[in-house]
C-alpha positions in Angstrom: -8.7 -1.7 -17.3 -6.0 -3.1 -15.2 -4.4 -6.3 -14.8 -5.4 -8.1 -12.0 -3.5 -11.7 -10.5 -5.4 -13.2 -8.2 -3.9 -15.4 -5.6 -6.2 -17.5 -3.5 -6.6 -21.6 -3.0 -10.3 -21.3 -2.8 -11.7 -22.6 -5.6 -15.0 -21.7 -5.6 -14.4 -18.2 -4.3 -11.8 -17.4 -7.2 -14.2 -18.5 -10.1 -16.7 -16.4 -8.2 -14.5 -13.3 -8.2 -13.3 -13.8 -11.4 -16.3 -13.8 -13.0 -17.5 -10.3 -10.7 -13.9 -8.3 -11.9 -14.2 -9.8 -15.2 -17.5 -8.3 -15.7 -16.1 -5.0 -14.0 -13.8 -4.5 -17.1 -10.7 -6.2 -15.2 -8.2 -8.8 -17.1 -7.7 -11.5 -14.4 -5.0 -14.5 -14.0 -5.5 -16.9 -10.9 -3.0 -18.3 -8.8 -3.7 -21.5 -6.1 -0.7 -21.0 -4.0 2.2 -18.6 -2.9 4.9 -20.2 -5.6 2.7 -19.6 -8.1 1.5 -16.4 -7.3 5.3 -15.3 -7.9 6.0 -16.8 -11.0 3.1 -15.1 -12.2 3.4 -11.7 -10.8 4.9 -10.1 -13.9 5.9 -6.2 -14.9 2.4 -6.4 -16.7 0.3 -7.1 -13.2 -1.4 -3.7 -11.5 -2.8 -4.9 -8.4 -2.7 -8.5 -6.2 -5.2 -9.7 -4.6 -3.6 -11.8 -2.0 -4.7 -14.5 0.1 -2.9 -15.4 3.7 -3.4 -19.3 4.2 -2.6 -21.2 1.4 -0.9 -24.1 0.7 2.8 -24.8 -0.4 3.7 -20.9 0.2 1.4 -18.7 2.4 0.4 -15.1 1.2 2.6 -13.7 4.1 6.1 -15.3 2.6 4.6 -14.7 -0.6 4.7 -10.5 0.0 8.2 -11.2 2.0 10.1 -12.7 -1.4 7.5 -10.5 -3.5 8.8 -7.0 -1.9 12.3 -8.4 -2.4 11.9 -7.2 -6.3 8.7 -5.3 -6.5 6.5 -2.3 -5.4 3.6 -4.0 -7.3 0.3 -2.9 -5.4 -1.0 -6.1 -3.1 -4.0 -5.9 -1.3 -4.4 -8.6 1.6 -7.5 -10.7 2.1 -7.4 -12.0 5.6 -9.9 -13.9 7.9 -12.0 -12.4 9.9 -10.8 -11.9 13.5 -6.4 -12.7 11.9 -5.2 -9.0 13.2 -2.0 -10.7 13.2 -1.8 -11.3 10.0 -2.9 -8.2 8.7 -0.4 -6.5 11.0 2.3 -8.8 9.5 1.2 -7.7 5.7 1.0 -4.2 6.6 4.8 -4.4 8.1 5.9 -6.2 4.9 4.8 -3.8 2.5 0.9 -4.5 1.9 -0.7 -2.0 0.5 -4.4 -2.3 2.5 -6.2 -5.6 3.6 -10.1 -6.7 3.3 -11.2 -9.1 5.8 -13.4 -12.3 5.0 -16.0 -12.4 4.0 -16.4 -9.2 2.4 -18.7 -7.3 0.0 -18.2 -7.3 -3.7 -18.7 -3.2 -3.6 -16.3 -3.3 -0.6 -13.7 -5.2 -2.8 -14.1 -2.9 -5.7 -13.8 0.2 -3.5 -10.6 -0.9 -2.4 -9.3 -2.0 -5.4 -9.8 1.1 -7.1 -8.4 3.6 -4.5 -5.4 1.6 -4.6 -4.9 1.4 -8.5 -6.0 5.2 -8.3 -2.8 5.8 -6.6 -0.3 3.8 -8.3 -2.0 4.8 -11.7 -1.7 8.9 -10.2 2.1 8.0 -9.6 2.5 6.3 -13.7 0.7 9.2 -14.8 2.7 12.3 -13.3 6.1 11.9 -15.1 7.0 15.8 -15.2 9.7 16.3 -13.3 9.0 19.9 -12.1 6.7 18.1 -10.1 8.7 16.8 -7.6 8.3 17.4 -4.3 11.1 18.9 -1.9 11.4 19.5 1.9 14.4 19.9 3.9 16.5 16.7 2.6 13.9 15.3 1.3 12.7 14.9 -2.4 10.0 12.9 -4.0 10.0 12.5 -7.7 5.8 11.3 -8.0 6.7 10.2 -11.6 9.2 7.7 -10.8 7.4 6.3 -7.9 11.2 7.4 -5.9 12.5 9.3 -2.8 16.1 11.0 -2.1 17.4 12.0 1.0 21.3 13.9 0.2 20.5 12.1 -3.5 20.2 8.3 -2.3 17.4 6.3 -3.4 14.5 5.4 -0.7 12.8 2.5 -1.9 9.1 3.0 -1.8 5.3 1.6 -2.1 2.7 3.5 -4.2 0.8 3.9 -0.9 3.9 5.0 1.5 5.0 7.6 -0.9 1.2 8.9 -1.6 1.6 9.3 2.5 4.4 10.6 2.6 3.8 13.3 0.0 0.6 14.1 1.6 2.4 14.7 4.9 5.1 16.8 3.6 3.0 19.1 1.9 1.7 20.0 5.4 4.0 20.2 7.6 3.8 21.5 10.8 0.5 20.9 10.5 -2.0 17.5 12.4 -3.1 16.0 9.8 -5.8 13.5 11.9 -5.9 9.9 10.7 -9.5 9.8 9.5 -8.2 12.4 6.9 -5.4 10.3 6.4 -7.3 7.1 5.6 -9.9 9.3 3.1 -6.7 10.8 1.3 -4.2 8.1 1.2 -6.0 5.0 1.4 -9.5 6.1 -0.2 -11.9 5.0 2.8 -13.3 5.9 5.8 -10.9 5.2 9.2 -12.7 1.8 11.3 -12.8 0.9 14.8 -9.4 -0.8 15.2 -8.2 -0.1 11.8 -4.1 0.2 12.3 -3.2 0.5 8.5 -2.4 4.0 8.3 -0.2 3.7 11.6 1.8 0.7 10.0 2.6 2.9 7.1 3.4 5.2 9.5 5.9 3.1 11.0 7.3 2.0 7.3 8.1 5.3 6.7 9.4 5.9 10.0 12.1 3.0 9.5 12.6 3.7 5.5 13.4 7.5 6.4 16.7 8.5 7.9 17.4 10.6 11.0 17.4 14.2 10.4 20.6 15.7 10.9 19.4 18.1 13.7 17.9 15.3 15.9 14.5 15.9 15.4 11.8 13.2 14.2 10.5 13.5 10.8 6.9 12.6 11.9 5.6 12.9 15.0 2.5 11.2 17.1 0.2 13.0 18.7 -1.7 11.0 20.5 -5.5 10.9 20.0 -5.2 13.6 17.0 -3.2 12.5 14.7 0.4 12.8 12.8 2.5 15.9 11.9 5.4 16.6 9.7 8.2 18.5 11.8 8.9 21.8 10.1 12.3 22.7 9.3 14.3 24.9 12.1 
């Protein structure tokens, strides 16, 4: 099972949930602050569990120095009611969030659609399964995107979007569908995660050279990849 590095200054909720993933199969280290949620977050670690107000280093400059060096998987745990926060993670590279207090099925849920999709990208190391459109080419097996050869630096869950997206393109792809494919759960009221990957992507891709956008909005339906001509 995977290696999990829990990051939280809650005592009492950290023994809890160590005990719960520990019993799910899942190795677990614990970190009380920001500082020392770095130091630990090794090559070994699969997934972060990452909370925003600690002492001595929040979990927000945490993912900032974290996404610096790595692409490990980090999944937010925010209050209840902190949109901003979970904005802010999102932008920074988060892969999902899970607002307080939450379920221990809910936890586990997202916790295993996110290391389903960094463990798809370990596992698909053939190279005649790259993915190419227009400029574009993502190599699933190395977790890496070219555009004209030069290296787009990626997350696990930006590149499972964008290969989902160009493998339809021309197409609306709505965001509930997006959300089930790419993030493993069912779009919520208010729930802005897929649209800040979105936007990642937006600013990590460069301009095609005809002018057009790469992705475009459409408003009340959904996102579509611009077809070629």
């Amino acid at each position: 099972m995977a290696n999990i590095l829990l990051v939280d200054d809650d005592h009492e909720l950290t023994a809890l949930l160590n005990d719960i993933l520990q019993l799910e199969g899942f190795t677990v280290r614990i970190a009380h602050n920001g500082e020392q949620g770095l130091l630990m977050a090794d090559e070994d670690t699969d997934l972060i569990l990452l909370d925003v107000m600690m002492p001595v280093m929040n979990g927000i400059n945490m993912l900032r120095k974290l996404r610096e060096t790595s692409s490990t998987p980090v999944l937010m745990l925010t209050a209840k009611g902190e949109e901003i926060d979970r904005v802010l993670g999102l932008e920074l590279g988060a892969d999902d969030y899970l607002p307080k207090p939450f379920s221990d099925r809910e936890l586990l849920a997202r916790m295993r659609a996110i290391l389903r999709r960094s463990r798809l990208v370990q596992d698909n190391q053939n190279e005649s399964d790259c993915v190419s459109y227009l400029d574009l080419t993502i190599y699933p097996g190395r977790q890496e995107v070219t555009c004209h050869g030069e290296l787009i630096e990626m997350t696990a869950t930006e590149l499972a979007l964008l290969s989902h997206l160009i493998r339809h393109p021309g197409t609306v792809v709505t965001k509930q569908d997006l959300s089930l494919e790419v993030l493993g759960k069912r779009l919520a009221p208010f729930d802005r995660a897929i649209d800040m990957h979105v936007s990642n992507l937006r600013k990590k891709l460069p301009p095609r050279e005809d002018g057009k956008p790469r992705i475009k909005t459409l408003r009340g339906k959904g996102y579509l990849f611009v077809e070629a001509g």
